[in-house]
Every structure is written in C-alpha cells, then in structure tokens.
N, CA and C atoms as a LAMMPS dump frame, in Angstrom:
ITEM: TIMESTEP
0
ITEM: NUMBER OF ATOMS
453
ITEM: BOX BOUNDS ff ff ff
-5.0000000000000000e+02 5.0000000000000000e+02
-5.0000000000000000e+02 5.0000000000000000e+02
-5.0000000000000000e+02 5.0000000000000000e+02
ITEM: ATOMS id mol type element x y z
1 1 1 N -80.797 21.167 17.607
2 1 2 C -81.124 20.814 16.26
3 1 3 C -79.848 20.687 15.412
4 2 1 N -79.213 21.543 15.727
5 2 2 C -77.544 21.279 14.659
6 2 3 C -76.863 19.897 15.164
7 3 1 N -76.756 19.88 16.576
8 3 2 C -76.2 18.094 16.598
9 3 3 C -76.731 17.244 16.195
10 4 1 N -78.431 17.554 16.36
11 4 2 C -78.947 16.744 15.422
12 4 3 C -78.756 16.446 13.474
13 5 1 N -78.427 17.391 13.392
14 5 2 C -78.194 17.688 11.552
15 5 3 C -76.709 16.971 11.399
16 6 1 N -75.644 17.293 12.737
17 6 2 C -74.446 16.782 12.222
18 6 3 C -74.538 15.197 12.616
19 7 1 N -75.496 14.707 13.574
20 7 2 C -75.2 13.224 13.584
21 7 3 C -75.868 12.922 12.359
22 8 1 N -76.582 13.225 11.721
23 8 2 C -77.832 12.692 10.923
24 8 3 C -76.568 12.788 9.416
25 9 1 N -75.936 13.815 9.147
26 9 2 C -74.809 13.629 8.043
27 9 3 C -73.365 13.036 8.372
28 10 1 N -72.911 12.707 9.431
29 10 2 C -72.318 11.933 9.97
30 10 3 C -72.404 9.935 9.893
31 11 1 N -73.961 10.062 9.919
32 11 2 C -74.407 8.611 9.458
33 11 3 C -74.741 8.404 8.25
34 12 1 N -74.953 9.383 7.132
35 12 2 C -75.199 9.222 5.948
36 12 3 C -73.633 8.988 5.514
37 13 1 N -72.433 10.017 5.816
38 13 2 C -71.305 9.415 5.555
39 13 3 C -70.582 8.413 5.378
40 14 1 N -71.482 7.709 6.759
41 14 2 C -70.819 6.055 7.29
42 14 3 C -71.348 4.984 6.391
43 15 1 N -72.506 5.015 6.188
44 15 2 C -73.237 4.259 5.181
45 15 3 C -72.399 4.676 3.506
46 16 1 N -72.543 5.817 3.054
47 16 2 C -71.882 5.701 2.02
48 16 3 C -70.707 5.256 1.787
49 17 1 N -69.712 5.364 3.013
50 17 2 C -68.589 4.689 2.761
51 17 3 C -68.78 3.407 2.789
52 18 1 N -69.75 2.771 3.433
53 18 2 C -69.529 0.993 3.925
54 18 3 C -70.171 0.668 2.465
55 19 1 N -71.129 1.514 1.236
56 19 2 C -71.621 0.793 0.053
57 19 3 C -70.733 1.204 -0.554
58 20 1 N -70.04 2.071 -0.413
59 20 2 C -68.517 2.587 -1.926
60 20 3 C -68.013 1.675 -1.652
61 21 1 N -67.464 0.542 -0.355
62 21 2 C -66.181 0.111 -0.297
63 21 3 C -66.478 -0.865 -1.218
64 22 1 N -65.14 -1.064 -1.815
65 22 2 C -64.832 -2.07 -2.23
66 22 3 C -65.407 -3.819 -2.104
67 23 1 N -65.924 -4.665 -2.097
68 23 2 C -66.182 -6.016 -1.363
69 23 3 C -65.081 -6.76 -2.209
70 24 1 N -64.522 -7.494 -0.951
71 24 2 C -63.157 -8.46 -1.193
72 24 3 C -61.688 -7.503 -1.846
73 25 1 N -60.936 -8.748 -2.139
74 25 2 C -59.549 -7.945 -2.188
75 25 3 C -59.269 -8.307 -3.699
76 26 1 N -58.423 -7.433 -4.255
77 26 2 C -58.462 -7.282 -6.198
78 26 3 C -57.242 -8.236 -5.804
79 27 1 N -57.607 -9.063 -7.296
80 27 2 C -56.503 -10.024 -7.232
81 27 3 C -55.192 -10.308 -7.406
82 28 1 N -54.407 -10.41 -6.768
83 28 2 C -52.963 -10.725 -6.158
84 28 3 C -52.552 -10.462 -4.858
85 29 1 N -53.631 -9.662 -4.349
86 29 2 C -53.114 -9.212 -2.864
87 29 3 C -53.915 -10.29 -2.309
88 30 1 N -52.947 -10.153 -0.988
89 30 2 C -53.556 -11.277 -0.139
90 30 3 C -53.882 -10.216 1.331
91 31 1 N -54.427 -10.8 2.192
92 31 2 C -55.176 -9.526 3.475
93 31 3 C -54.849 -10.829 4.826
94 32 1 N -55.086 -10.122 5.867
95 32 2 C -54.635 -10.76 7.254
96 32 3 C -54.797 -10.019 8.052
97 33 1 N -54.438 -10.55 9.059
98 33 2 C -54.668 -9.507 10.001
99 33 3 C -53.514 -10.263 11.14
100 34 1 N -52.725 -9.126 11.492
101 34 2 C -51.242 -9.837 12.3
102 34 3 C -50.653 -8.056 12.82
103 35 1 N -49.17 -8.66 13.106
104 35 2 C -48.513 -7.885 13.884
105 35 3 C -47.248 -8.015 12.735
106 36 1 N -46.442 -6.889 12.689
107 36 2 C -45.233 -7.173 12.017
108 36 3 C -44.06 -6.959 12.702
109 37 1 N -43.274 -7.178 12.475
110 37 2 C -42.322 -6.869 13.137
111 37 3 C -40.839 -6.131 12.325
112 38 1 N -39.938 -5.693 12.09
113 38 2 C -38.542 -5.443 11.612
114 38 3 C -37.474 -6.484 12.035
115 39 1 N -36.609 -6.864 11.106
116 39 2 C -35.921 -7.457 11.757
117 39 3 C -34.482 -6.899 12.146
118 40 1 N -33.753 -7.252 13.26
119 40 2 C -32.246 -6.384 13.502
120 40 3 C -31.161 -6.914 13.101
121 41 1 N -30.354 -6.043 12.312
122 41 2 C -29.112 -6.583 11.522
123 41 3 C -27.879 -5.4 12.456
124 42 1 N -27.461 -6.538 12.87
125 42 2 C -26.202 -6.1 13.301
126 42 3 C -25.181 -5.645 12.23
127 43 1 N -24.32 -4.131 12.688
128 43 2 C -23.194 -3.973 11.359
129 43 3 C -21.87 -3.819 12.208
130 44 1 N -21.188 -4.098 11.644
131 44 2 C -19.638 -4.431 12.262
132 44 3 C -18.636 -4.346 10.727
133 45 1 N -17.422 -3.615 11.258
134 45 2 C -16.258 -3.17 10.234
135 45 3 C -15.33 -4.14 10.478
136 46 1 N -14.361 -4.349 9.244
137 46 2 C -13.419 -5.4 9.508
138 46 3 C -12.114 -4.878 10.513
139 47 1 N -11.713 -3.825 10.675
140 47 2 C -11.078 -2.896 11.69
141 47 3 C -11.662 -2.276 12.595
142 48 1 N -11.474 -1.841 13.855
143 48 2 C -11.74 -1.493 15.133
144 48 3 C -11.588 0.428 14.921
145 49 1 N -12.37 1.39 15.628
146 49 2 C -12.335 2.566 15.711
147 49 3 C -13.306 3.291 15.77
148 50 1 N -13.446 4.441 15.658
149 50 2 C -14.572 5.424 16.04
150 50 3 C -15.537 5.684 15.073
151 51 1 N -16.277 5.757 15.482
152 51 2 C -17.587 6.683 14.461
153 51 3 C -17.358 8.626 14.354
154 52 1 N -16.728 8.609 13.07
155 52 2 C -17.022 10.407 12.78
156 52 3 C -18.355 10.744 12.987
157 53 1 N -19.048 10.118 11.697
158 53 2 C -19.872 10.957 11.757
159 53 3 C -21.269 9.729 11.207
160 54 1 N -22.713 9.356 11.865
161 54 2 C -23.261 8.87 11.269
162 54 3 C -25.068 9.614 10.719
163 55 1 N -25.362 8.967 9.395
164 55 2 C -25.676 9.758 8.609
165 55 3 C -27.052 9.175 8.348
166 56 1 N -27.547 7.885 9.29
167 56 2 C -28.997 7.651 9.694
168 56 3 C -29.701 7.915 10.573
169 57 1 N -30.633 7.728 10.891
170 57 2 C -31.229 8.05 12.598
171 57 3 C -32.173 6.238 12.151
172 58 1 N -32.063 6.135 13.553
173 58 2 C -32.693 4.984 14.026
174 58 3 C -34.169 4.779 13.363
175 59 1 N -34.358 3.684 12.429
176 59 2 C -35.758 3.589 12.374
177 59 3 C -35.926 4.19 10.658
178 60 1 N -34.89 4.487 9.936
179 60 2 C -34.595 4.62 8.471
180 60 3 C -35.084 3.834 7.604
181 61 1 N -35.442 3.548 6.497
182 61 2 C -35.122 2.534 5.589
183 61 3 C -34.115 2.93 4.74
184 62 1 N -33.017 2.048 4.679
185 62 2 C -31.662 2.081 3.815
186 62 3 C -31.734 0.564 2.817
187 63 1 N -30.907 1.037 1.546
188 63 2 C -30.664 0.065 0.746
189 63 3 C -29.126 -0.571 0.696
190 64 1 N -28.918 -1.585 0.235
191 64 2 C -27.912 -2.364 0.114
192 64 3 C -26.668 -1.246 -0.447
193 65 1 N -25.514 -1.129 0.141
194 65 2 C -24.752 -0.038 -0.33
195 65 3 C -24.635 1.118 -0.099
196 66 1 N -25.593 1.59 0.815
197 66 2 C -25.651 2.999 1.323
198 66 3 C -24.488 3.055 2.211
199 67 1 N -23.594 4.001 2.33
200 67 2 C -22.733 4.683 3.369
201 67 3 C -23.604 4.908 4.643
202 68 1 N -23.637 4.061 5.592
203 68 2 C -24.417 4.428 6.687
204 68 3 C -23.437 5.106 7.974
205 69 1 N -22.279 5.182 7.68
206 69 2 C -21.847 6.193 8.672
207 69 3 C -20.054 6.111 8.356
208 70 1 N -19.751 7.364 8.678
209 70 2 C -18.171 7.486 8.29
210 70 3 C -17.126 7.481 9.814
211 71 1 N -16.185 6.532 9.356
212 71 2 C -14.868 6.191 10.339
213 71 3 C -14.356 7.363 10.971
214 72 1 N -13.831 7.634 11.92
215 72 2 C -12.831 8.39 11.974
216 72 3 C -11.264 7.714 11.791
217 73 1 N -10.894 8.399 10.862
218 73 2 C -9.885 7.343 10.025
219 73 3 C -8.123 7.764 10.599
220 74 1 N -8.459 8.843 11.691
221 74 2 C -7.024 9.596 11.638
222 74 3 C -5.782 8.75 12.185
223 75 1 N -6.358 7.912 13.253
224 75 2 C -5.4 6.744 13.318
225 75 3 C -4.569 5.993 12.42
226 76 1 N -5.294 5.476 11.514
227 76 2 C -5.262 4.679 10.558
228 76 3 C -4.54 5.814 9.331
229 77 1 N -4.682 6.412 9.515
230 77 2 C -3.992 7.37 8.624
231 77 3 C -2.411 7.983 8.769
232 78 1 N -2.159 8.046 10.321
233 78 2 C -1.023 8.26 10.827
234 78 3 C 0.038 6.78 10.805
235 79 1 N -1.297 5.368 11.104
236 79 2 C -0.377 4.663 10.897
237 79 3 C 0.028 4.091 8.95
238 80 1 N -0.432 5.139 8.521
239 80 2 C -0.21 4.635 6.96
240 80 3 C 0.903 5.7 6.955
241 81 1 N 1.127 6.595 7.23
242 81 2 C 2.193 8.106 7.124
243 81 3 C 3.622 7.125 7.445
244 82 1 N 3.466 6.604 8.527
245 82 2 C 4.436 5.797 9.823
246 82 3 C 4.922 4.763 8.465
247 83 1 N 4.093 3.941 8.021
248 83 2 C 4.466 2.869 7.329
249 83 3 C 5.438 2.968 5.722
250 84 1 N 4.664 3.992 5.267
251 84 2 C 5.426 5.026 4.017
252 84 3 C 6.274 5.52 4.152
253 85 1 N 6.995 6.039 5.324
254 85 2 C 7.784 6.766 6.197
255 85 3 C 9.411 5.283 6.194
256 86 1 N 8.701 4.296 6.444
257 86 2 C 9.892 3.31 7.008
258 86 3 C 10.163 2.931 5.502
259 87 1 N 8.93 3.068 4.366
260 87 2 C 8.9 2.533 3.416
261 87 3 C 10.596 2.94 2.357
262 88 1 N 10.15 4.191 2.688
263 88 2 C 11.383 5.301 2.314
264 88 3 C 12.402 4.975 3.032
265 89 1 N 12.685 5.08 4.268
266 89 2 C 13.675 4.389 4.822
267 89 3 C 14.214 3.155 4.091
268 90 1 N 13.691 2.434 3.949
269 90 2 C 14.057 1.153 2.636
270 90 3 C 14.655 1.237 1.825
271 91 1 N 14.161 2.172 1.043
272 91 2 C 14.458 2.173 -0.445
273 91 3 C 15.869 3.1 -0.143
274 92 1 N 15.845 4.412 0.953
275 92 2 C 17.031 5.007 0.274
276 92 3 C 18.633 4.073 0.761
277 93 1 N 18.146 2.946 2.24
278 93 2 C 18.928 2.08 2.299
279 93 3 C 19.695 0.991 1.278
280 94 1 N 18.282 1.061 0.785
281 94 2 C 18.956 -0.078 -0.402
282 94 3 C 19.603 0.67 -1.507
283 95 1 N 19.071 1.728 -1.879
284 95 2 C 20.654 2.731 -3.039
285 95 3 C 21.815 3.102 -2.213
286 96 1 N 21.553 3.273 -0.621
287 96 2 C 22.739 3.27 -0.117
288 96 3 C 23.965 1.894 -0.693
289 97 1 N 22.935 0.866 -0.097
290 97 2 C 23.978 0.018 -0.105
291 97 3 C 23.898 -0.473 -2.13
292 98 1 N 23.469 -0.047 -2.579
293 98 2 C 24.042 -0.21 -4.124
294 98 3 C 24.947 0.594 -4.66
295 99 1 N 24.838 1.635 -3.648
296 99 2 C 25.994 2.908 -4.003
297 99 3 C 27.412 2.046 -3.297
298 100 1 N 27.125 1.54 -2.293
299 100 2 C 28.296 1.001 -1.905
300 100 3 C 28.772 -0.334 -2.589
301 101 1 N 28.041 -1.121 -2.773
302 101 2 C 28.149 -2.122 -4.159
303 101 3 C 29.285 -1.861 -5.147
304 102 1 N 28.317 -0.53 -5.569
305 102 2 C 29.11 -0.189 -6.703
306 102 3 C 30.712 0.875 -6.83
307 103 1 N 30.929 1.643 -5.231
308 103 2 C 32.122 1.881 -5.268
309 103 3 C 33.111 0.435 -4.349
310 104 1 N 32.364 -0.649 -3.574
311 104 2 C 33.469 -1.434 -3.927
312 104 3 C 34.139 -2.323 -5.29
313 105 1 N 33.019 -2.651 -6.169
314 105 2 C 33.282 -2.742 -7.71
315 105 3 C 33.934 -2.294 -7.801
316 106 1 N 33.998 -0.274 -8.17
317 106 2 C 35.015 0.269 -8.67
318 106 3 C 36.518 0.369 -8.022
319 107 1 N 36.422 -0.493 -6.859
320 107 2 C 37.786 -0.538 -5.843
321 107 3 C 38.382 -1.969 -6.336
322 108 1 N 37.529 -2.518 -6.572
323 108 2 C 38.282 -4.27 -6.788
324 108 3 C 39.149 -3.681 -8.313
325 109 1 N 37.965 -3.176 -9.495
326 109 2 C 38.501 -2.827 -10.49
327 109 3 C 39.979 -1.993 -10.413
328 110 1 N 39.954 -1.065 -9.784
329 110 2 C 40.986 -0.237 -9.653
330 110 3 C 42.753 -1.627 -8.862
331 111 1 N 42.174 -2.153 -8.519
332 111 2 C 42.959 -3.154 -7.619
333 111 3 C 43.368 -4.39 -8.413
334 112 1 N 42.487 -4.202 -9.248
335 112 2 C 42.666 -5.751 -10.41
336 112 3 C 43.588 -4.558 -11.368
337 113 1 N 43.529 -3.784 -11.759
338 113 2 C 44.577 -2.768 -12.542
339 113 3 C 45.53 -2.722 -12.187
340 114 1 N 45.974 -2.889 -10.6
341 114 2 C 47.202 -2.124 -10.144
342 114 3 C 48.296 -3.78 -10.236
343 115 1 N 47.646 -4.791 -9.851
344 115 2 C 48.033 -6.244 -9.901
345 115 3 C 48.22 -6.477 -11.202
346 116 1 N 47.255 -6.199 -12.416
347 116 2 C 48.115 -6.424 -13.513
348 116 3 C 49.179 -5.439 -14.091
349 117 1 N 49.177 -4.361 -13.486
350 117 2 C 50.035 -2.944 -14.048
351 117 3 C 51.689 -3.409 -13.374
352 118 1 N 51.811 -4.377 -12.385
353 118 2 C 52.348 -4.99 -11.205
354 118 3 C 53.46 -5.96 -11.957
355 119 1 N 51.895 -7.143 -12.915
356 119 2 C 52.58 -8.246 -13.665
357 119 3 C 53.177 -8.003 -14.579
358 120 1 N 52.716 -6.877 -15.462
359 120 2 C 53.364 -6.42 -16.306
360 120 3 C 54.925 -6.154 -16.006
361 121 1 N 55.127 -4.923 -15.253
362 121 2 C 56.524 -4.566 -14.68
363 121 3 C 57.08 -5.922 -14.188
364 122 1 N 56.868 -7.056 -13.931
365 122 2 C 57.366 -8.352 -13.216
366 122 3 C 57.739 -8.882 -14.649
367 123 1 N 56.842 -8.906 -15.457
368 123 2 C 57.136 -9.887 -17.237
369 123 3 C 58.196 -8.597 -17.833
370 124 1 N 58.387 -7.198 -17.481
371 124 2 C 59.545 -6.507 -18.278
372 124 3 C 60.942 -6.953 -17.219
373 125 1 N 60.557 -7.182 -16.175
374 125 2 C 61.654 -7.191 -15.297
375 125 3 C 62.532 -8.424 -15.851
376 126 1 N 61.661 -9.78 -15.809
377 126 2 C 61.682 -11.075 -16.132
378 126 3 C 62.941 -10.545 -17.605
379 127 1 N 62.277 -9.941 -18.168
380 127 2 C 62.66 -10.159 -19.704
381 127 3 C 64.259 -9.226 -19.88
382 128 1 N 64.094 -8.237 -18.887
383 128 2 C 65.426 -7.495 -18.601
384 128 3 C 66.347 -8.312 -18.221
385 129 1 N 66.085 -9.017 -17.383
386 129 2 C 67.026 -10.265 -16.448
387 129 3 C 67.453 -11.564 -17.878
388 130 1 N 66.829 -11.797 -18.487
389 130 2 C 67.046 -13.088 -19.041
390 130 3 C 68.099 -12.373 -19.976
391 131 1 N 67.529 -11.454 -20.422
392 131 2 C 68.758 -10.237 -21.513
393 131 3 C 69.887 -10.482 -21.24
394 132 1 N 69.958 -9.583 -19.701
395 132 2 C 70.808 -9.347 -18.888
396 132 3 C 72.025 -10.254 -18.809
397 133 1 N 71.533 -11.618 -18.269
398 133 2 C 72.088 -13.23 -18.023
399 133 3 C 72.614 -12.948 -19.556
400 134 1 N 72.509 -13.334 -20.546
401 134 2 C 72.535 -13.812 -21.808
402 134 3 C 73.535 -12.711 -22.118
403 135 1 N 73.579 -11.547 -22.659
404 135 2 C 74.737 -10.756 -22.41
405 135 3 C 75.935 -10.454 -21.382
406 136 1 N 75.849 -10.947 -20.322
407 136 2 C 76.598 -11.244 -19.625
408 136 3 C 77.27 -12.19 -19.77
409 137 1 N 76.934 -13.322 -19.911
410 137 2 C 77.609 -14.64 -20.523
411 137 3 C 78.306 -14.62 -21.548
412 138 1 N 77.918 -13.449 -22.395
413 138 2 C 79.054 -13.355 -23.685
414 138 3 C 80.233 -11.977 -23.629
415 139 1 N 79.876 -11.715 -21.784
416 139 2 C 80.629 -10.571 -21.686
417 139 3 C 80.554 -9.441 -22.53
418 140 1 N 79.268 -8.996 -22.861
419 140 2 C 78.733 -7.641 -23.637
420 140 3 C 78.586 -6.943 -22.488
421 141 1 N 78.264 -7.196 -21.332
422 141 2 C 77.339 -5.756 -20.608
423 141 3 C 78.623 -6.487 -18.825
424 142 1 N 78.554 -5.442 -18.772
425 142 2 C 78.696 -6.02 -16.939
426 142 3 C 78.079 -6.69 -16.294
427 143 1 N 78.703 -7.579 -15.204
428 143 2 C 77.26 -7.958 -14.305
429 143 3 C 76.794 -7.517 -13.144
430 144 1 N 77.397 -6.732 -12.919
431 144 2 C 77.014 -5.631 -11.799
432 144 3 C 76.036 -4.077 -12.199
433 145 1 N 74.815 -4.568 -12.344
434 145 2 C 73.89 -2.934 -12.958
435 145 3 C 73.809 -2.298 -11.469
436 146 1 N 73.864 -1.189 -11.863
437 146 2 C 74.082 -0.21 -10.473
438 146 3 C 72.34 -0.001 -10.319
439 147 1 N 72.492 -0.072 -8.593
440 147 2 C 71.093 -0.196 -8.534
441 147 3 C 70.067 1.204 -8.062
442 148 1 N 69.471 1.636 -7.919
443 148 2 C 68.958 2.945 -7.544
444 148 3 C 69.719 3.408 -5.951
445 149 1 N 69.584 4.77 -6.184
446 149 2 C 70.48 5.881 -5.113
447 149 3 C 70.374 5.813 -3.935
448 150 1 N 70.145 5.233 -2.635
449 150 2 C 69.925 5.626 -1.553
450 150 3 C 70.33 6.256 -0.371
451 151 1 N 70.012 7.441 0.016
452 151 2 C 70.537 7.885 0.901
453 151 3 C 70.392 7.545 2.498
C-alpha cells in the first residue's frame, strides 16, 4: 500500500509540473536542440622558456587579460644582469677615454706653452743680437761676448 501511495504522489507531481510549465519560450530567447561545443585557442609568448607556475586548470572560463600563467624568468634575468654589466663596461670606457682626451689636451697645452715660452727667448735673443751688431759697429761693446762655462 505505501508504493502504492508513493506512485500515486509521484504522478500527481508529474502532472503538476507538466500544467505549471511554462507553454512556449518568453520573448527574446530562442530554444533548439543541438550539441555545443568550446572552441581551442592556442597561447604562445613572444620569447621561448619555462612555465613557473600556472594558475588555471583545464576547462576554466577566463577573460581577456587574465594572467594565465607565470614565466620562469631567471634566464632572462641573468641575461639582463650580463647586458647591464657590459653596459657599465661602456660607459666607464668611455670616461676612460675622455679622461685621456682630456690629459692629452692638457699635454698639447702644456707643449703649445713651452714652444711659445721658446719663441719668446728666440724674439729676446733676435733683439740682443741686432743690439749687439749695432753697437759693435760703432765700437761700444766688444764683439766677442763670452759664452757660458763649460767644463
């Protein structure tokens, strides 16, 4: 008698649901009957390397922009150390050679001093000599100047 009571409210169930339902579909939806499918999007990085760590599981829904999994970047990191590294190398080459720039500057300078410090003594010499001649000719001075000591 009880299976009997539970089929007997079991079919009153079924019926009430088939007169509650709804008839037809509210308007904008459309109904069918099919198979769906997902479609597969391949992902690929513009550089080559490992996966640290990834942060979906298969079968997710993700949006445009999500971090879906992190590099292991340590390569790429050593070769940025390497590159900064030569970078410096560069730069202290190039104050090297501006340091050297600038003490041959201060060598030409020192050298352009000593050539005119040179002409000078050549224009007093010049001017001693023409003296010299010219008093001599009127027999004021000797013409024999004694010349420095050598031993």
């Amino acid at each position: 008698m009880r299976t009997g009571t539970v089929a007997l409210a079991a079919g009153v169930v079924f019926v009430a649901c088939q007169y509650l339902q709804p008839k037809g579909i509210p308007a904008g939806f459309a109904s069918g009957n099919g198979r769906s499918e997902a479609v597969e999007f391949n992902v690929a990085t513009r550089t080559s390397g490992r996966i640290k760590d990834i942060l979906v599981n298969e079968g997710d829904f993700v949006q445009a922009g999500r971090v879906l999994a992190h590099m292991d970047t340590a390569v790429l990191q050593a070769q940025l150390r390497e590159a900064e590294a030569h970078l410096q190398r560069a730069l202290i080459g190039i104050d090297t050679a501006q340091s050297q720039v600038t003490a041959r500057e201060a060598e030409k300078a020192a050298a352009q001093a000593t050539v005119a410090q040179r002409e000078a003594e050549l224009d007093a010499a010049n001017i001693r000599l023409v003296r010299s001649k010219e008093l001599a000719a009127r027999s004021i001075t000797s013409r024999q100047v004694p010349g420095p000591v050598r031993n």
